[in-house]
C-alpha positions as CSV (number, residue, x, y, z in Angstrom):
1,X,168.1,67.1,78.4
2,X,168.3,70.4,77.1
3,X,169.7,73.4,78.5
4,X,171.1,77.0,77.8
5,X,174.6,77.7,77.5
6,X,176.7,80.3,77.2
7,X,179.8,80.3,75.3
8,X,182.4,83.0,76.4
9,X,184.8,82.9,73.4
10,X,181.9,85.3,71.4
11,X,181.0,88.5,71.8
12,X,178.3,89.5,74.2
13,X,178.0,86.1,75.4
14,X,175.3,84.6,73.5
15,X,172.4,81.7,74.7
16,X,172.2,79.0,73.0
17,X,170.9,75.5,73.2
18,X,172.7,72.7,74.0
19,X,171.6,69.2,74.8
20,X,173.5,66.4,77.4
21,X,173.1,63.1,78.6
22,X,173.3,61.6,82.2
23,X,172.9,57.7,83.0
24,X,171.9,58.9,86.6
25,X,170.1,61.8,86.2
26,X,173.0,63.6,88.5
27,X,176.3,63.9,86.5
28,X,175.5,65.1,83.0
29,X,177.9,65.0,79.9
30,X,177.4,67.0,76.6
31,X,176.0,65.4,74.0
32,X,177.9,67.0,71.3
33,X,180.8,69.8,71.3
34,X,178.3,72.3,69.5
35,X,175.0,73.5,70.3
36,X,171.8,72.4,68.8
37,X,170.4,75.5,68.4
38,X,172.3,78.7,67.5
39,X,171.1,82.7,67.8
40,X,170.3,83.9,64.4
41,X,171.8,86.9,62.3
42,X,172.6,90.0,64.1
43,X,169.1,91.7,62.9
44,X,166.9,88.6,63.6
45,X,164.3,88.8,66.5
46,X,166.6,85.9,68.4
47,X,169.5,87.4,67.2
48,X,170.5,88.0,70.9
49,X,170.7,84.4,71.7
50,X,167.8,81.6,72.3
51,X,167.7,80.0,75.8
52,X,164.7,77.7,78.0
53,X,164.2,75.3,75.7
54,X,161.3,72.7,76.0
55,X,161.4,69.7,74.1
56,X,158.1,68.1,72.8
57,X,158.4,64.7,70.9
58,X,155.7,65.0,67.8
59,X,155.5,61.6,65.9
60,X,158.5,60.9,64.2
61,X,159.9,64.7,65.1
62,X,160.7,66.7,67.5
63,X,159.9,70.4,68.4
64,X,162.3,72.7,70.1
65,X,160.1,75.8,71.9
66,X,162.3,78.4,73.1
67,X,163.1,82.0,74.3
68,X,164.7,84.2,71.9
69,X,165.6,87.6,71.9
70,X,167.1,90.2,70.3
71,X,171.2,91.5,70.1
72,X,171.4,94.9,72.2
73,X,172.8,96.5,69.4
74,X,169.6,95.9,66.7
75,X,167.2,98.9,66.6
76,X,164.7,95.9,65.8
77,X,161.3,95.0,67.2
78,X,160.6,92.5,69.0
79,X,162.8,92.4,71.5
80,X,161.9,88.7,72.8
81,X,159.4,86.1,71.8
82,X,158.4,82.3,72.0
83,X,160.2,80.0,69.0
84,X,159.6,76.7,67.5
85,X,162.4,75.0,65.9
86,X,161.6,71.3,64.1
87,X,163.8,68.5,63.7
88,X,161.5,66.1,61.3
89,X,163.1,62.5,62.2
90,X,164.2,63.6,65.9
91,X,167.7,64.2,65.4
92,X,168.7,66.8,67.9
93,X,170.9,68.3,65.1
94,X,168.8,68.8,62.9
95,X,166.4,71.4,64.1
96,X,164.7,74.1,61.2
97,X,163.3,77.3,62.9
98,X,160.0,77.8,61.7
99,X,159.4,81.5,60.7
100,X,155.6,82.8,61.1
């Protein structure tokens, strides 16, 4: 599964993407100690944080549609949006945001 976390060692508390595991669908367990899908630079239209992902398998890939939107302190437009990040061979680590 994934899901958005919140990690309150940085600034302004940031969403991110993580991803967990369950073998009961009722106690989950991070799948890894970082999150698959970070905020980007301070300026960027996500730079607030990315959160509500949905995961769609695509042949061999995988993309990662999410919420994004922008740090309170960029003058920038837009202030939120709809993202795609892809991870080619499905590895949950490896996700590329696409830029339109």
């Amino acid at each position: 599964m994934t899901y958005t976390a919140v990690d309150a060692r940085v600034p302004h508390y940031p969403r991110m993407v993580g991803a967990a595991v369950s073998e009961d669908g009722l106690l989950w367990r991070r799948l890894y100690d970082a999150p698959i899908l970070h905020p980007g630079p301070l300026n960027a239209w996500d730079g607030g944080g990315t959160a509500y992902p949905h995961l769609v398998p695509v042949g061999r890939g995988l993309h990662l549609y999410y919420y994004g939107f922008r740090h309170p302190l960029s003058p920038y437009d837009p202030a939120r949006g709809i993202g795609l990040a892809r991870s080619e061979d499905g590895d949950l680590r490896g996700f590329r945001k696409v830029l339109l």
